[in-house]
PyMOL Python script that loads the backbone (N, CA, C, O; Angstrom):
from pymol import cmd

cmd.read_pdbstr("""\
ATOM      1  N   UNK A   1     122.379  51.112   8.866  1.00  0.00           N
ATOM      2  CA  UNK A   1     122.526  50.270   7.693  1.00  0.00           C
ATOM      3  C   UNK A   1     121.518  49.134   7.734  1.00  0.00           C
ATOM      4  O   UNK A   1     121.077  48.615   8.759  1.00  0.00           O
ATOM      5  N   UNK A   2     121.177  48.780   6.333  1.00  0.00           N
ATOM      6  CA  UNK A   2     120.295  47.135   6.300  1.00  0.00           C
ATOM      7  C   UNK A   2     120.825  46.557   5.459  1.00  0.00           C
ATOM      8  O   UNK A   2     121.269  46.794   4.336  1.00  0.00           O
ATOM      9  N   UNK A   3     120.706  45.433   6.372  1.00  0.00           N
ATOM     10  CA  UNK A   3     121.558  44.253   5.958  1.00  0.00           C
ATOM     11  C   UNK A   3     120.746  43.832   4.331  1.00  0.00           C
ATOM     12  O   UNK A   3     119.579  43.734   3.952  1.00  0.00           O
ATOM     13  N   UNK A   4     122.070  43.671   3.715  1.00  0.00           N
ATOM     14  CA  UNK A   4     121.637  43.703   2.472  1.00  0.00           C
ATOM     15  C   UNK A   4     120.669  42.278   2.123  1.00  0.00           C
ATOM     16  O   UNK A   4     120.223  42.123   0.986  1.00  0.00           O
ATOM     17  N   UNK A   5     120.374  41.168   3.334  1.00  0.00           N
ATOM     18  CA  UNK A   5     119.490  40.468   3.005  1.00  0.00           C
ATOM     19  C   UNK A   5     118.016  40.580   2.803  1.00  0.00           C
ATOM     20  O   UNK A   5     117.288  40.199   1.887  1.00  0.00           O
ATOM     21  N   UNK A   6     117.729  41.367   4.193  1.00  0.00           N
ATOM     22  CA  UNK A   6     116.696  42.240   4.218  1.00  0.00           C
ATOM     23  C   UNK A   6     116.291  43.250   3.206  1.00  0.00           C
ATOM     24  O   UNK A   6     115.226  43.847   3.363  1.00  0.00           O
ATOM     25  N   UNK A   7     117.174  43.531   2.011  1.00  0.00           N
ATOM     26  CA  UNK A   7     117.376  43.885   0.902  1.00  0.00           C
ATOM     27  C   UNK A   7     116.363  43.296  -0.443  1.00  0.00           C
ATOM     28  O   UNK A   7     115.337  43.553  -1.073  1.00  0.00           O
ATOM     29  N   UNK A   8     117.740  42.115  -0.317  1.00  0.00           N
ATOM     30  CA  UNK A   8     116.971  40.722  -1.389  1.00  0.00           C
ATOM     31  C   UNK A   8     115.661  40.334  -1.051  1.00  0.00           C
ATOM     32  O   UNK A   8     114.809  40.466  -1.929  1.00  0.00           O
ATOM     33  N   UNK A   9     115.239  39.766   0.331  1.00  0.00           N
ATOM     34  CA  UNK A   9     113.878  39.436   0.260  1.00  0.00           C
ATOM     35  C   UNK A   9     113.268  40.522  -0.268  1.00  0.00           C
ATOM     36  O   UNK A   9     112.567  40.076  -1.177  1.00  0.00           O
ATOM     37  N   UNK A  10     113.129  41.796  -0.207  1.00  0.00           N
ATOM     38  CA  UNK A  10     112.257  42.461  -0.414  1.00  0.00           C
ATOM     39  C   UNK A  10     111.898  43.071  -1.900  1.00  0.00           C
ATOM     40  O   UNK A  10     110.872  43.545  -2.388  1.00  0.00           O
ATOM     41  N   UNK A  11     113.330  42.818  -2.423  1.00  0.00           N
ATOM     42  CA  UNK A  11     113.352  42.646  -4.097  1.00  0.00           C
ATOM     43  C   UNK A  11     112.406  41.773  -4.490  1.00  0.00           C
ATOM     44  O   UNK A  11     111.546  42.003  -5.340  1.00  0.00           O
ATOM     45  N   UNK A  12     112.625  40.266  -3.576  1.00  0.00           N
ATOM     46  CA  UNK A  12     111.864  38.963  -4.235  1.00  0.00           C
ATOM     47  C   UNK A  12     110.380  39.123  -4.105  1.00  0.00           C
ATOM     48  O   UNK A  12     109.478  38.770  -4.864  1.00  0.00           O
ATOM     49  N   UNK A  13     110.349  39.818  -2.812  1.00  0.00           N
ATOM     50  CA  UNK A  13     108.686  40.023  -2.154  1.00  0.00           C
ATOM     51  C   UNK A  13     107.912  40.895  -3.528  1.00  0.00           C
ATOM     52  O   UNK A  13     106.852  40.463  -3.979  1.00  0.00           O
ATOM     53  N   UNK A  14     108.655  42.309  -4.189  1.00  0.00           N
ATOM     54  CA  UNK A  14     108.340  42.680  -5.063  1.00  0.00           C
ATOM     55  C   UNK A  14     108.133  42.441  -5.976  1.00  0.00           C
ATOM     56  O   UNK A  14     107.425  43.188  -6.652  1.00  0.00           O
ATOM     57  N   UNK A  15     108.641  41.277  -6.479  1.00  0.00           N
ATOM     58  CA  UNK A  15     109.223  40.660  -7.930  1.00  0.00           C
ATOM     59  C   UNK A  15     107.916  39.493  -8.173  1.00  0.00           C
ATOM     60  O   UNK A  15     107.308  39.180  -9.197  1.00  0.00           O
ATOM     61  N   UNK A  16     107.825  39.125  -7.061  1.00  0.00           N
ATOM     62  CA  UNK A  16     106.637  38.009  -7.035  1.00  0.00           C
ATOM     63  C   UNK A  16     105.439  38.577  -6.954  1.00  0.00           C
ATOM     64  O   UNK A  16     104.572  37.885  -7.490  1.00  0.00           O
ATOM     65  N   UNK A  17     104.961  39.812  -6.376  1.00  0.00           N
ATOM     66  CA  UNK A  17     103.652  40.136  -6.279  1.00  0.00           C
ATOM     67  C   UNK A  17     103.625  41.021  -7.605  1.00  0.00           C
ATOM     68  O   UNK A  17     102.571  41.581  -7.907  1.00  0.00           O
ATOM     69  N   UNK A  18     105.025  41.195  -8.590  1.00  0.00           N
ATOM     70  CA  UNK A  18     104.527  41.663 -10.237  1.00  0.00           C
ATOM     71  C   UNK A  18     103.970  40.691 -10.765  1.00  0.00           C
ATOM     72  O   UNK A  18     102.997  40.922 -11.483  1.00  0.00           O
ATOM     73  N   UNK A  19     104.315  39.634 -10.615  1.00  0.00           N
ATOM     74  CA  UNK A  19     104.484  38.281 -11.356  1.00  0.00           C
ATOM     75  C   UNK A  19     102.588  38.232 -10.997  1.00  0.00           C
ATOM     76  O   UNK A  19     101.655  38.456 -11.768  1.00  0.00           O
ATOM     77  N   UNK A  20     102.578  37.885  -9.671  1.00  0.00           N
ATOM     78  CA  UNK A  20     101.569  37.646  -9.347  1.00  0.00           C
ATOM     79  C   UNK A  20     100.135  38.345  -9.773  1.00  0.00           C
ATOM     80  O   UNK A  20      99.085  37.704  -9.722  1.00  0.00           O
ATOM     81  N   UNK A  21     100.186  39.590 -10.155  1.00  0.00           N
ATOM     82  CA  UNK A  21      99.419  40.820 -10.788  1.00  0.00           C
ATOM     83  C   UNK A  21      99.234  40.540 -12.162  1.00  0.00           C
ATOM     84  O   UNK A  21      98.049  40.589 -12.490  1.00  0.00           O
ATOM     85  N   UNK A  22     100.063  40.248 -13.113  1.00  0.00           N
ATOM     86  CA  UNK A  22     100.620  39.799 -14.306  1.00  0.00           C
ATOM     87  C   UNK A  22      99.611  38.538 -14.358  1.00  0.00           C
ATOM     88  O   UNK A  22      98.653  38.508 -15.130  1.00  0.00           O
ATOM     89  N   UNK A  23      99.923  37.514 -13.467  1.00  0.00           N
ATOM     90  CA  UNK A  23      98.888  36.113 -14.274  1.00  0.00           C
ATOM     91  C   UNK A  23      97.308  36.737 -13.697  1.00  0.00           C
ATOM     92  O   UNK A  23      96.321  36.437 -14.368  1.00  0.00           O
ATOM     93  N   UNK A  24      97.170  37.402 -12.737  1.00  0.00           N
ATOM     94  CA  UNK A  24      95.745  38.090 -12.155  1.00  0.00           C
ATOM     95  C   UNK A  24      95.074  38.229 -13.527  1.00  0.00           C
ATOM     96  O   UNK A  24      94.288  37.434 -14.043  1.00  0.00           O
ATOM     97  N   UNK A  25      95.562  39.471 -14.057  1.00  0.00           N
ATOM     98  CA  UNK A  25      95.533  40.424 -14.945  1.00  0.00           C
ATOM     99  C   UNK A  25      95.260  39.599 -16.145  1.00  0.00           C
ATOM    100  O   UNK A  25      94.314  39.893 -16.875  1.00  0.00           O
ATOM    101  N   UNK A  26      96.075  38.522 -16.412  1.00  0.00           N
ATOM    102  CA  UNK A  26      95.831  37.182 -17.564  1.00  0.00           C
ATOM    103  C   UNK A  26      96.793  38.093 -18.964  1.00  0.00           C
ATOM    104  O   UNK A  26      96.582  38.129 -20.176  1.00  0.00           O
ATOM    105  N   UNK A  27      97.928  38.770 -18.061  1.00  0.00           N
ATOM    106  CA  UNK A  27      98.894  39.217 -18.877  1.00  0.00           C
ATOM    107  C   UNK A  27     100.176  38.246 -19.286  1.00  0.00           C
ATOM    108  O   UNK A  27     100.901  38.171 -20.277  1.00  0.00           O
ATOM    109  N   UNK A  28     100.086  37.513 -17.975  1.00  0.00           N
ATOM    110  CA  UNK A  28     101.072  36.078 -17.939  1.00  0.00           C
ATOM    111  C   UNK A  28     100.668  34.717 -17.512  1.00  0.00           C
ATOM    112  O   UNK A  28     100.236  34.436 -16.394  1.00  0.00           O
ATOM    113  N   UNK A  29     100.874  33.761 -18.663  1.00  0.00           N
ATOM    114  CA  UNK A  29     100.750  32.666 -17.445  1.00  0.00           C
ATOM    115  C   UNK A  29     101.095  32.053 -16.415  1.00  0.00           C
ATOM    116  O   UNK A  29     102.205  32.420 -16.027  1.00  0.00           O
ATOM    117  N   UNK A  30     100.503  31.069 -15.634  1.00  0.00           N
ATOM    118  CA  UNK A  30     101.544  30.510 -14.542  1.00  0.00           C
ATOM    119  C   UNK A  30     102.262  30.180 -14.751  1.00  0.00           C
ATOM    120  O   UNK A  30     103.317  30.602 -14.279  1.00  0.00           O
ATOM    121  N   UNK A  31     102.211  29.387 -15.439  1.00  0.00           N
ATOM    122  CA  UNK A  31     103.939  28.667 -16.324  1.00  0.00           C
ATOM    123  C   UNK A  31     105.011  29.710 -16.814  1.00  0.00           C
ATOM    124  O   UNK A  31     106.181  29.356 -16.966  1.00  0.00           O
ATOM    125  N   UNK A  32     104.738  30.566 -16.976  1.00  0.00           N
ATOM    126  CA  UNK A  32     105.918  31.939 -17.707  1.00  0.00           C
ATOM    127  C   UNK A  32     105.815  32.664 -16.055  1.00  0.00           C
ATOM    128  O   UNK A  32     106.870  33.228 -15.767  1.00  0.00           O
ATOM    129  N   UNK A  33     105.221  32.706 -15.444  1.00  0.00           N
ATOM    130  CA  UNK A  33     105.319  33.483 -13.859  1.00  0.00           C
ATOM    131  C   UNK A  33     106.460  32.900 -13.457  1.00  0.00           C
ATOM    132  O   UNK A  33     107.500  33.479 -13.143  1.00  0.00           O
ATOM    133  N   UNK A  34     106.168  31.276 -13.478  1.00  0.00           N
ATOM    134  CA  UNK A  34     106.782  30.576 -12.640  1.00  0.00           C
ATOM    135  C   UNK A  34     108.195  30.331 -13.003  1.00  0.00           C
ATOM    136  O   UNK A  34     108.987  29.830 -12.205  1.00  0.00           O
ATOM    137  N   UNK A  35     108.627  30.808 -14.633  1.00  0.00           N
ATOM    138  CA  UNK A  35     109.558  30.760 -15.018  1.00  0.00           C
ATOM    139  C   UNK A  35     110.445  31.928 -14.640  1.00  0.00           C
ATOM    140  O   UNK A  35     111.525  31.889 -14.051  1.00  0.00           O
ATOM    141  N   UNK A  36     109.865  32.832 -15.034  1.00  0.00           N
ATOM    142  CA  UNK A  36     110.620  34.090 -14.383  1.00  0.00           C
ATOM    143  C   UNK A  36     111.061  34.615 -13.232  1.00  0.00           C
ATOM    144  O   UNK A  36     111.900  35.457 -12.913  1.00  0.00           O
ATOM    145  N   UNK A  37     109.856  33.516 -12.367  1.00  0.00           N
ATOM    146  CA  UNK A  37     109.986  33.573 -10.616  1.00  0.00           C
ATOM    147  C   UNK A  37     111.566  32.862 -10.143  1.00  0.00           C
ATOM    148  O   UNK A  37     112.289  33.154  -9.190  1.00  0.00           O
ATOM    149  N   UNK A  38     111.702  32.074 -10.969  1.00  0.00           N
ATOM    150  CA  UNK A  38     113.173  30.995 -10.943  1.00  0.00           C
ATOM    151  C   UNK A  38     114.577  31.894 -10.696  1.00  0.00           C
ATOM    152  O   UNK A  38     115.613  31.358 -10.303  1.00  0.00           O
ATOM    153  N   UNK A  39     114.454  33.546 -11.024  1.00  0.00           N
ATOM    154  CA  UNK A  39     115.702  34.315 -11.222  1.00  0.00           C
ATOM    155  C   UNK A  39     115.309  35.254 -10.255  1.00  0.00           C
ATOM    156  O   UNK A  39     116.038  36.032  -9.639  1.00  0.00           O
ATOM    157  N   UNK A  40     113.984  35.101 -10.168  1.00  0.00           N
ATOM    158  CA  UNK A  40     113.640  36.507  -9.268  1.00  0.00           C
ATOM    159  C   UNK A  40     115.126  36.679  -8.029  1.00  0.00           C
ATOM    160  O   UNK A  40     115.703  37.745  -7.816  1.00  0.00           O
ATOM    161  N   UNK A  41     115.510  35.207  -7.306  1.00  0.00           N
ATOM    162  CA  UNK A  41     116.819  36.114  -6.018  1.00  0.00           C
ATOM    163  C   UNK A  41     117.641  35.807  -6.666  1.00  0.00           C
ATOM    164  O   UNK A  41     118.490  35.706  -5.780  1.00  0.00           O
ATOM    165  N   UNK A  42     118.186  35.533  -7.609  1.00  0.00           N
ATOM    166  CA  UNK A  42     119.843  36.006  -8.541  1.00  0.00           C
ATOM    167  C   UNK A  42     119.484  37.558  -8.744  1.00  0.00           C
ATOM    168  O   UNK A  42     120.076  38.559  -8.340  1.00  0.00           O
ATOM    169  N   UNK A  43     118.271  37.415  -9.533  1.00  0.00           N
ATOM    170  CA  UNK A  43     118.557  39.132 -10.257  1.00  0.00           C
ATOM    171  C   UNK A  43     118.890  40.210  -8.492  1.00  0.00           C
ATOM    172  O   UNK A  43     119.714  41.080  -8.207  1.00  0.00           O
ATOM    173  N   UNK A  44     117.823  39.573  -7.751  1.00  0.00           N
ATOM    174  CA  UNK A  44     117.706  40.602  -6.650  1.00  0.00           C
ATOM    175  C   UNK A  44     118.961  40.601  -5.888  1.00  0.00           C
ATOM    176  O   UNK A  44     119.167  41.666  -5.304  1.00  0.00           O
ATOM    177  N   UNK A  45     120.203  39.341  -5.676  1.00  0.00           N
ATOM    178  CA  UNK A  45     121.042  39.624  -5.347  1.00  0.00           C
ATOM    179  C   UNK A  45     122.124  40.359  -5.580  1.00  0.00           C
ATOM    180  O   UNK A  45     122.937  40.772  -4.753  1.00  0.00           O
ATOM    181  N   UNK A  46     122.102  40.580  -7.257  1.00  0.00           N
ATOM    182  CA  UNK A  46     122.219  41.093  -8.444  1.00  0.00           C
ATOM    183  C   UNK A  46     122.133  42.689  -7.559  1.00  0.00           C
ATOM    184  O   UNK A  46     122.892  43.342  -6.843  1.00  0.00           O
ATOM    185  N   UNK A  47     120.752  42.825  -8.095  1.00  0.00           N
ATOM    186  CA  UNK A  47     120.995  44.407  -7.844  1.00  0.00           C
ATOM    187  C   UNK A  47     121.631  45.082  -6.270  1.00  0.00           C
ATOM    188  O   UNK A  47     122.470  45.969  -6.113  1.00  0.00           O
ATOM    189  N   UNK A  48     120.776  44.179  -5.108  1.00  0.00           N
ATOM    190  CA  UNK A  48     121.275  44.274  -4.279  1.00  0.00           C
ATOM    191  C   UNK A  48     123.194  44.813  -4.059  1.00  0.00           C
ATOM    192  O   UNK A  48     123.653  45.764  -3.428  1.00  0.00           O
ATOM    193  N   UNK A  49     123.748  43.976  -4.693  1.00  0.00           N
ATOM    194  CA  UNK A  49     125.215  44.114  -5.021  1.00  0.00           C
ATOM    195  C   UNK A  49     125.643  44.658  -5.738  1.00  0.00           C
ATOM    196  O   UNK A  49     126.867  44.623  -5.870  1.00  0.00           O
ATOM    197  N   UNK A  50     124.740  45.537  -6.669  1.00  0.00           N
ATOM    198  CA  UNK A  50     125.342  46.304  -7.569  1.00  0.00           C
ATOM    199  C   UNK A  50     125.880  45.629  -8.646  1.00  0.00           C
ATOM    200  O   UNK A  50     126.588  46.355  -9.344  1.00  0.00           O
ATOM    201  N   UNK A  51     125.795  44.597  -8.981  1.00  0.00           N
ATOM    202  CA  UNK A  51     126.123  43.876 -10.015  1.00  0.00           C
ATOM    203  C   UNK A  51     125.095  43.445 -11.259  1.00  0.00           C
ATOM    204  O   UNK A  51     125.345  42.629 -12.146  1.00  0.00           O
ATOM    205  N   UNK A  52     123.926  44.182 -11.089  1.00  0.00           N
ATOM    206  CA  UNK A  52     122.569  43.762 -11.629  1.00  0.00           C
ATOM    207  C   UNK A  52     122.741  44.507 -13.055  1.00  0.00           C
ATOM    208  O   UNK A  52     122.700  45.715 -12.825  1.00  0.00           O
ATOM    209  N   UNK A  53     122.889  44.304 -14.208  1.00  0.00           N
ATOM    210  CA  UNK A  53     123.027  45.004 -15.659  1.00  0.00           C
ATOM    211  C   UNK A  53     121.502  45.720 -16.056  1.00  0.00           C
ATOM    212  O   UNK A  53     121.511  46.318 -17.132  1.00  0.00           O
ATOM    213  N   UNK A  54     120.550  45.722 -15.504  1.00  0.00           N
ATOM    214  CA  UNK A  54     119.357  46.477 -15.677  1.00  0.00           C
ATOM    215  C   UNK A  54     118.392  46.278 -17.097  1.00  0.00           C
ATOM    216  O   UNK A  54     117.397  46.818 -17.582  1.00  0.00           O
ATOM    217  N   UNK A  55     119.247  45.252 -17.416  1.00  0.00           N
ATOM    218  CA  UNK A  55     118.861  45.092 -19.424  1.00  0.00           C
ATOM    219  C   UNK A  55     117.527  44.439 -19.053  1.00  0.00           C
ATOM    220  O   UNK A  55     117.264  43.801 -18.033  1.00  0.00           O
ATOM    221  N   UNK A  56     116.614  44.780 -20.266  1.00  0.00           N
ATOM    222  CA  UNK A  56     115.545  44.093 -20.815  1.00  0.00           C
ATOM    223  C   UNK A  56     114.582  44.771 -21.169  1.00  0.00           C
ATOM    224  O   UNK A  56     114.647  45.332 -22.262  1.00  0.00           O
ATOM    225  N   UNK A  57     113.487  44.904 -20.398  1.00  0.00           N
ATOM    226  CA  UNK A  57     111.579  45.150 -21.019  1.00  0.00           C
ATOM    227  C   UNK A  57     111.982  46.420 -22.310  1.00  0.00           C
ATOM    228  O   UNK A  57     112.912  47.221 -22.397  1.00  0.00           O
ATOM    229  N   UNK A  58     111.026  46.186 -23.020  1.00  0.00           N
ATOM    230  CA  UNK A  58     111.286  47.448 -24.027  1.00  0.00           C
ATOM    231  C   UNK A  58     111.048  48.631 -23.210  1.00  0.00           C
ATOM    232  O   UNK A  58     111.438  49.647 -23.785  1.00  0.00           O
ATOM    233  N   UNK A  59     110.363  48.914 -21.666  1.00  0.00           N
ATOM    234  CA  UNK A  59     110.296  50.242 -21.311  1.00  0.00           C
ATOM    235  C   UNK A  59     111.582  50.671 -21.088  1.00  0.00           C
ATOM    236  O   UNK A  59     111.815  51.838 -21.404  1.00  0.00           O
ATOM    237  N   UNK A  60     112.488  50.006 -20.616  1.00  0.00           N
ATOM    238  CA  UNK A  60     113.873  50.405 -20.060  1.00  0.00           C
ATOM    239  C   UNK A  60     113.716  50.026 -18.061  1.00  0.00           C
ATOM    240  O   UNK A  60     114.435  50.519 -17.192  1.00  0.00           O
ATOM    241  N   UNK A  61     112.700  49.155 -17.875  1.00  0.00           N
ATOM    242  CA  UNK A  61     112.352  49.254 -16.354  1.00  0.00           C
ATOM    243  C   UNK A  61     112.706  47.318 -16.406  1.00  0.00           C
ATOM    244  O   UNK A  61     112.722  46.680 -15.354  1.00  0.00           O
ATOM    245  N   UNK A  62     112.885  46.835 -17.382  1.00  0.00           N
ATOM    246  CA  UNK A  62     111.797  45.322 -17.153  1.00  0.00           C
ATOM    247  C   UNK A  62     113.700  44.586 -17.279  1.00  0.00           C
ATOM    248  O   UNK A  62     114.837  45.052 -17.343  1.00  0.00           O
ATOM    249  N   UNK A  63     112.799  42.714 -17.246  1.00  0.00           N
ATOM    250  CA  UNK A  63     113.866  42.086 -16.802  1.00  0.00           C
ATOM    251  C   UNK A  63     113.750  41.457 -18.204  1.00  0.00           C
ATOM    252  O   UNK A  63     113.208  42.016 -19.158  1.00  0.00           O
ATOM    253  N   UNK A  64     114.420  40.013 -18.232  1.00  0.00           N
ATOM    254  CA  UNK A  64     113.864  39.359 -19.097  1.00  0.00           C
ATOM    255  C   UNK A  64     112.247  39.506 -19.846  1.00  0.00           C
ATOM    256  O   UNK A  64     111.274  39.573 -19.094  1.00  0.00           O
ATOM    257  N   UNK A  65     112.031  39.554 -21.541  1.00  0.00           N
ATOM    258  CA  UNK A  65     110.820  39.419 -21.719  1.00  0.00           C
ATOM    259  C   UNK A  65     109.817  40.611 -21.296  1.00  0.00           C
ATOM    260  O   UNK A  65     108.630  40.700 -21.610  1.00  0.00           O
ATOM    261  N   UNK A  66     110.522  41.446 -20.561  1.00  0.00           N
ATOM    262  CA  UNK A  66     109.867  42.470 -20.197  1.00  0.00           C
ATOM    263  C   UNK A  66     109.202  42.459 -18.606  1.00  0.00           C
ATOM    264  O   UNK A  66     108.679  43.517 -18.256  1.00  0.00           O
ATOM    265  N   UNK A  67     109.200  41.714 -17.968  1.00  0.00           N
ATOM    266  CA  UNK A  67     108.897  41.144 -16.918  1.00  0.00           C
ATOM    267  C   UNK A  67     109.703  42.606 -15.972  1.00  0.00           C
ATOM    268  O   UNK A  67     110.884  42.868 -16.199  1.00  0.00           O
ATOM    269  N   UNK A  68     108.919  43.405 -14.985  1.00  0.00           N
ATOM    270  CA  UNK A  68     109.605  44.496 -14.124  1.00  0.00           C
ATOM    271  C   UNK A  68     110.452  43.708 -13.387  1.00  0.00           C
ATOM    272  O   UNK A  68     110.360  42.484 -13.291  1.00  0.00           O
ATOM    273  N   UNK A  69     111.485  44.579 -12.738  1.00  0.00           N
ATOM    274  CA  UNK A  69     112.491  44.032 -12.267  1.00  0.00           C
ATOM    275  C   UNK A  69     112.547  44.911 -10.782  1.00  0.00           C
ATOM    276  O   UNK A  69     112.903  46.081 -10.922  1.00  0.00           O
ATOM    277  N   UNK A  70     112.316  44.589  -9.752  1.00  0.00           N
ATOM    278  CA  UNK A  70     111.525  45.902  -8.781  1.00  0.00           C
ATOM    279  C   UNK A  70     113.400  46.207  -8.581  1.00  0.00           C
ATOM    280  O   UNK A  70     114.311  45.380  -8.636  1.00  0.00           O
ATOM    281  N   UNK A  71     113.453  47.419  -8.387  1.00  0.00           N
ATOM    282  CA  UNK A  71     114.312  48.415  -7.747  1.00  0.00           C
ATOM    283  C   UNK A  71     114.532  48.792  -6.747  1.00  0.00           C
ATOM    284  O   UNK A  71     113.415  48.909  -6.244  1.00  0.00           O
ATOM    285  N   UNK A  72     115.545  49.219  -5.736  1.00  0.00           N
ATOM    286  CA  UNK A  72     115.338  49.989  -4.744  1.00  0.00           C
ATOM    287  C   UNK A  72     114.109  51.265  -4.357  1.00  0.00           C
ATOM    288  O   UNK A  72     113.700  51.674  -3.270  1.00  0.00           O
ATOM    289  N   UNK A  73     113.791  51.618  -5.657  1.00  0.00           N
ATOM    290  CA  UNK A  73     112.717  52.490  -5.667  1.00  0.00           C
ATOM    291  C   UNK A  73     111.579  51.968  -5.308  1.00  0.00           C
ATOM    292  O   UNK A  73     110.672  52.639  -4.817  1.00  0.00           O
ATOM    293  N   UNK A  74     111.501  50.400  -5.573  1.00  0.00           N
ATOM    294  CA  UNK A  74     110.256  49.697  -5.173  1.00  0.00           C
ATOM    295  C   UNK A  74     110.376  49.233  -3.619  1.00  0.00           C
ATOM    296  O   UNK A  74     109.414  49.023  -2.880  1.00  0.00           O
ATOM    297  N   UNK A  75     111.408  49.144  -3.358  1.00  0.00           N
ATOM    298  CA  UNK A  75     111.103  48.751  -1.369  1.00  0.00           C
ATOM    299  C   UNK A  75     111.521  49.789  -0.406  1.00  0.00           C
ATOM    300  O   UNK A  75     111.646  49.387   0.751  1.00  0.00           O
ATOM    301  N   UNK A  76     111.659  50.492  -0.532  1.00  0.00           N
ATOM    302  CA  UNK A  76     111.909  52.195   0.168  1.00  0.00           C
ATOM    303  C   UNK A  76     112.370  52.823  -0.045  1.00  0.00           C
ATOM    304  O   UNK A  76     113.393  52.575  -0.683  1.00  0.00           O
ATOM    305  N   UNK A  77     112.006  54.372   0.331  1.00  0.00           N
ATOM    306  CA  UNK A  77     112.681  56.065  -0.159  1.00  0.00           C
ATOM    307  C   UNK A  77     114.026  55.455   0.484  1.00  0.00           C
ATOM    308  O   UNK A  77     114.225  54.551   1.295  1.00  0.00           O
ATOM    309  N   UNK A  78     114.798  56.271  -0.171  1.00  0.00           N
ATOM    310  CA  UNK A  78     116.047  56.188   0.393  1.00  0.00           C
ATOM    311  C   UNK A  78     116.124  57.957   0.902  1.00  0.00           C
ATOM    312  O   UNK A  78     115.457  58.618   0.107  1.00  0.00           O
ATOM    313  N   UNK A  79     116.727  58.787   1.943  1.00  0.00           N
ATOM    314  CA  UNK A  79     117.358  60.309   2.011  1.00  0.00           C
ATOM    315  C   UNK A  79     118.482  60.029   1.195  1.00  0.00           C
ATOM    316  O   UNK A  79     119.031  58.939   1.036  1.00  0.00           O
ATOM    317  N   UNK A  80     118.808  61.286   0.622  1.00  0.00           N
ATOM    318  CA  UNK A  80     119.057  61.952  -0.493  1.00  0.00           C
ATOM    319  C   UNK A  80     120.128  62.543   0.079  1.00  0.00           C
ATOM    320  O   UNK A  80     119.992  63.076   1.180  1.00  0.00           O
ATOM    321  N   UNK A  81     121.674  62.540  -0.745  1.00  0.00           N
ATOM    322  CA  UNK A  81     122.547  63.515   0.743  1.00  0.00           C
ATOM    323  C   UNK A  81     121.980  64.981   0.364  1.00  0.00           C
ATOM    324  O   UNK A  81     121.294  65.372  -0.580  1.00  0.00           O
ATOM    325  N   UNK A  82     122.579  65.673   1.554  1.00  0.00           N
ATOM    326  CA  UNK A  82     121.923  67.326   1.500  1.00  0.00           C
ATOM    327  C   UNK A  82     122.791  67.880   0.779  1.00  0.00           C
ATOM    328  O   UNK A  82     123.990  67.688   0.579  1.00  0.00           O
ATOM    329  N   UNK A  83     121.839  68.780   0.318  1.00  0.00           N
ATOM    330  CA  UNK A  83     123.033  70.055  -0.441  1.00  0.00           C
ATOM    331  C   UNK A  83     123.791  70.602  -0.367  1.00  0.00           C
ATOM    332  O   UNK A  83     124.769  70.887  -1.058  1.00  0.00           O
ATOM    333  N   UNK A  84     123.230  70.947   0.978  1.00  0.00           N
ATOM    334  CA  UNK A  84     124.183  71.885   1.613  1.00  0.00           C
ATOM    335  C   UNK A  84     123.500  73.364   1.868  1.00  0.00           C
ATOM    336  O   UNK A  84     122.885  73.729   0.866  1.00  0.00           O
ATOM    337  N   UNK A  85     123.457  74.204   2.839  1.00  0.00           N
ATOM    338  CA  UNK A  85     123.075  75.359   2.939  1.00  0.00           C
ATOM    339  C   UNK A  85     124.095  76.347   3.235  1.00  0.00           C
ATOM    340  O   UNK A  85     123.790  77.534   3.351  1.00  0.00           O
TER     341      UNK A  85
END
""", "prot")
cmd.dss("prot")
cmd.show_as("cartoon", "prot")
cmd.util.cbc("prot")
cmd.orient("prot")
């Protein structure tokens, strides 16, 4: 098992280097980075706990405003249970 903190940082670690790509890119400013950066460990404790509602970006992926919201898919594969043979 991992500890579900080791969890959250790694949500936040994700969440910030979108953010961070985003003002690169001159898709966001710092000021709207820095705003969105403000929720980045609620949301991540959020999902972490299963309590995270997934709402926002018009893709169906994003947070507020559209802003990605990284996933478990974004900080490691998880195994899959087996099928069975």
């Amino acid at each position: 098992n991992v500890d579900v903190q080791v969890v959250i940082d790694a949500l936040v670690a994700d969440g910030q280097s979108e953010l961070d790509a985003q003002v690169a890119a001159g898709s966001l400013t710092q000021a709207e980075a820095d705003a969105r950066a403000a929720d980045l460990v609620q949301h991540a404790t959020d999902q972490a706990n299963g309590t995270f509602s997934g709402r926002g970006g018009h893709d169906g992926r994003g947070g507020p405003d559209g802003a990605h919201e990284p996933d478990a898919d974004d900080v490691a594969p998880t195994a899959s249970p087996s099928t069975g043979s």
